[in-house]
C-alpha positions as CSV (number, residue, x, y, z in Angstrom):
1,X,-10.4,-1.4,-4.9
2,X,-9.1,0.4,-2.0
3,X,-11.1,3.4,0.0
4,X,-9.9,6.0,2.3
5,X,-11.8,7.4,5.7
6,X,-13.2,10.2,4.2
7,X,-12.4,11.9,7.2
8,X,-14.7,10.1,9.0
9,X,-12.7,8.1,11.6
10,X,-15.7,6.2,13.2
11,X,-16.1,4.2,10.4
12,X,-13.3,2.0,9.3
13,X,-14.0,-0.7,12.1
14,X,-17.2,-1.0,10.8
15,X,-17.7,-3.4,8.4
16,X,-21.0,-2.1,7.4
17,X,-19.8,0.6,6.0
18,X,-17.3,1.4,2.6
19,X,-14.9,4.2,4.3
20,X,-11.0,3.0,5.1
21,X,-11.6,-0.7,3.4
22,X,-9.9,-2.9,0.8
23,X,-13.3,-3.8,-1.2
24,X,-13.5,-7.0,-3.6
25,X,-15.9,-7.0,-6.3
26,X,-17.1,-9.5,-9.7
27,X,-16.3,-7.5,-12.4
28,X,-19.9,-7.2,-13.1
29,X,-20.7,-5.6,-9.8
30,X,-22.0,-8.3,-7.5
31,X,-20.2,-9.4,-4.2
32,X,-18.2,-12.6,-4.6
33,X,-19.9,-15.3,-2.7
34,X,-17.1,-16.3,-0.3
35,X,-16.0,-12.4,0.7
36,X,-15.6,-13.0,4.8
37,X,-18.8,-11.1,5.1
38,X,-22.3,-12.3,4.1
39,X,-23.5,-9.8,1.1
40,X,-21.0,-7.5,1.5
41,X,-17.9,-5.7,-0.6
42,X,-15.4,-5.6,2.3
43,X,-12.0,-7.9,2.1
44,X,-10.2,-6.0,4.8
45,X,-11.1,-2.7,7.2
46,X,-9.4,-0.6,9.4
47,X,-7.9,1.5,6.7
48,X,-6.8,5.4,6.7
49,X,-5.7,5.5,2.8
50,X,-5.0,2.7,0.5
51,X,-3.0,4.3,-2.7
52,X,-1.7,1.5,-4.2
53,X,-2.6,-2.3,-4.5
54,X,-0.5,-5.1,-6.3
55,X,-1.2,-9.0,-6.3
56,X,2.6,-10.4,-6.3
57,X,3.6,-14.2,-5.2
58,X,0.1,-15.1,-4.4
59,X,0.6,-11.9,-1.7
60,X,-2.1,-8.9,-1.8
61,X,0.4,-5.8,-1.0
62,X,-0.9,-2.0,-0.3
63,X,0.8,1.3,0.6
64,X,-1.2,3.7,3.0
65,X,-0.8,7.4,3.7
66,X,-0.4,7.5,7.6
67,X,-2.2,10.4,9.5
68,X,1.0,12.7,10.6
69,X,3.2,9.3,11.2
70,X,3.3,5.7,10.0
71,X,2.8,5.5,6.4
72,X,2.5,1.6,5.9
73,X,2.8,-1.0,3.6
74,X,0.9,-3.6,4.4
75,X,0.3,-7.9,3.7
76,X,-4.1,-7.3,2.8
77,X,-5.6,-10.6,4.3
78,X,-9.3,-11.9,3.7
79,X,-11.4,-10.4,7.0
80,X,-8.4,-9.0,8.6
81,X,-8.5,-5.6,10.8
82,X,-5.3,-3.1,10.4
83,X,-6.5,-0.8,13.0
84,X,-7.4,2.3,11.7
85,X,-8.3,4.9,13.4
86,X,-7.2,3.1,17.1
87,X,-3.8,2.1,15.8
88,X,-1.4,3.9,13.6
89,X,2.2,1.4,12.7
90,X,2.7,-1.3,14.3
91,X,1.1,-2.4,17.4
92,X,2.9,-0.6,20.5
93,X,2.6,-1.2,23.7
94,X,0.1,1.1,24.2
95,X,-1.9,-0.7,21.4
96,X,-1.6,-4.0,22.7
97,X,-5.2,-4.8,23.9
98,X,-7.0,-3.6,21.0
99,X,-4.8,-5.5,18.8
100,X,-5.5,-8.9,20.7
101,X,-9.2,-8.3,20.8
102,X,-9.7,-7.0,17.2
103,X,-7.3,-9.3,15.2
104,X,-5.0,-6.2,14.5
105,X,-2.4,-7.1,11.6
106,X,1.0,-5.3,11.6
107,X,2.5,-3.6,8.6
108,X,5.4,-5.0,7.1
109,X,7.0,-1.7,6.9
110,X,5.8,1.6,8.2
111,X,7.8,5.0,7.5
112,X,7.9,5.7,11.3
113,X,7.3,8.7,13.1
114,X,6.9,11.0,9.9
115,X,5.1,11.2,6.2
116,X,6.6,10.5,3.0
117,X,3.1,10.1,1.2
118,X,3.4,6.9,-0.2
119,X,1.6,6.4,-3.4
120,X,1.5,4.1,-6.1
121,X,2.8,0.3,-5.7
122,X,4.2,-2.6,-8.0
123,X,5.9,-5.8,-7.9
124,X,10.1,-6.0,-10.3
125,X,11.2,-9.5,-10.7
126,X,12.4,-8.8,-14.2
127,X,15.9,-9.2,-15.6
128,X,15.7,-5.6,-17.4
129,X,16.8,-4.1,-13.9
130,X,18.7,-6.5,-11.8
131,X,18.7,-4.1,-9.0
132,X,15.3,-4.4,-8.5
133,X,14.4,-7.9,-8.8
134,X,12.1,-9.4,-5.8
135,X,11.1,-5.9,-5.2
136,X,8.3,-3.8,-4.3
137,X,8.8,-0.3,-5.7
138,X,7.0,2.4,-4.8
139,X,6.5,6.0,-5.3
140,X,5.9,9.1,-2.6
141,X,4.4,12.2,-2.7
142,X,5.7,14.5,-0.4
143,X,9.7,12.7,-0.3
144,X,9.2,12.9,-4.3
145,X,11.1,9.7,-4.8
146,X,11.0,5.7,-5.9
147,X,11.2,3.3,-2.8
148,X,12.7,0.2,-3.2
149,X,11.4,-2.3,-0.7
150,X,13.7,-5.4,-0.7
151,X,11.6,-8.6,-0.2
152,X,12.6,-11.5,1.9
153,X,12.8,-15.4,-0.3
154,X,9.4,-15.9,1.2
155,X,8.3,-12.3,0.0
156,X,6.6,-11.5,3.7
157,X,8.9,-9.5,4.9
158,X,10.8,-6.4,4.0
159,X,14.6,-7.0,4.1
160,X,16.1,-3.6,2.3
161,X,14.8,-0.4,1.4
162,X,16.5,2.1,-0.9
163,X,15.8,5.5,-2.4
164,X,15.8,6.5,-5.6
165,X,15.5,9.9,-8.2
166,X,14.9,11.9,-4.6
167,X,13.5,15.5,-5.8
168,X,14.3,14.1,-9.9
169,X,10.8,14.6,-11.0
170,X,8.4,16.1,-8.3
171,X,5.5,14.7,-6.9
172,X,5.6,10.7,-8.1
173,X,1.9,9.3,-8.8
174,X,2.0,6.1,-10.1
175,X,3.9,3.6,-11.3
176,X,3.7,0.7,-13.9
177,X,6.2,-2.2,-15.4
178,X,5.9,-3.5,-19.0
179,X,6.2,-7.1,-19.7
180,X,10.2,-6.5,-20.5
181,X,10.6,-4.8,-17.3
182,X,10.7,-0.7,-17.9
183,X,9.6,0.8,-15.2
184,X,7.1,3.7,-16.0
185,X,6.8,6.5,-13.0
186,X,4.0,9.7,-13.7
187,X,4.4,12.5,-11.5
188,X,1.2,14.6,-9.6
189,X,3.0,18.4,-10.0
190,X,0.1,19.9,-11.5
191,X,1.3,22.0,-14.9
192,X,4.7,20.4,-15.1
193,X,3.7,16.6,-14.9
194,X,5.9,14.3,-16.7
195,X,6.1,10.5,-17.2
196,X,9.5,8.6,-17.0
197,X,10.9,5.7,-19.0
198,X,13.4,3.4,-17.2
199,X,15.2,1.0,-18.3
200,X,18.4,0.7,-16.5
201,X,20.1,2.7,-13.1
């Protein structure tokens, strides 16, 4: 599961602590014996806002709001630090030190200097929509559109992005894929939600 900062930016680099972490957990509530740290839920720290998780190719993927910049999609690794609240993006220049000394991972894509409020995430490698195959597809807030994130042959690297529906349906949630690859996307307008079928472009 993912948590956000809470607005409490002192926190995330502390492992001690819930706020801004990727947390794995047994299903029945106990902490998984070989989690990086001893008794503890944290799998990854140094978070602003997780929204979305999937598990795709063996690869744990998350999308992340960004402060007023730098929305991020990021490769989640077991005990691995992504910098939050000392680094936003990438590592810059600026953020070179910190990164070295704290075992700073880099986002695999990052929206740059503005917000597009990423949301929810998924893996297409169906057949349904050849389009989208060895894709990550994910939804936005504020933008109100379907990313399509291209994945390289290794699936570590983002090699394409596309938009898609731009302004269609409002605010986009979530999304889900069935089994036979229709793509489901809920929107987040408030009286005028809808959810979307689709099952070819």
């Amino acid at each position: 599961m993912s948590t956000g900062d809470a607005s409490e930016q002192s926190l995330p680099q502390k492992t001690n602590t819930v706020n801004g972490k990727i947390l794995r957990i047994n299903l029945d509530g106990t902490i998984p014996a070989d989690n990086p740290f001893p008794n503890n839920p944290v799998w990854s720290y140094g978070h602003r806002n997780p929204q979305g998780i999937i598990v795709a190719n063996g690869i744990m993927y998350a999308s992340e709001h960004g402060p007023s910049e730098e929305d991020e999609i990021n490769i989640i690794e077991k005990g691995r630090n992504y910098g939050w609240p000392e680094v936003t993006g990438p590592c810059k220049e600026r953020d070179k030190d910190f990164c070295a000394l704290h075992n700073v991972k880099d986002p695999i894509w990052s929206s740059g200097n503005n917000t597009i409020a990423v949301c929810g995430l998924d893996y297409y490698n169906k057949e349904k929509i050849p389009q989208w195959k060895n894709s990550l597809l994910m939804v936005t807030l504020k933008n109100s559109s379907l990313r399509q994130l291209k994945l390289s042959d290794d699936h570590k690297t983002i090699v394409e992005t596309k938009t898609w529906f731009a302004g269609e349906w409002g605010r986009l949630r979530d999304i889900c894929i069935s089994p036979d690859g229709k793509v489901y996307l809920c929107s987040s307008n408030g009286s005028d939600d809808v959810l979307v079928e689709i099952s070819k472009l």
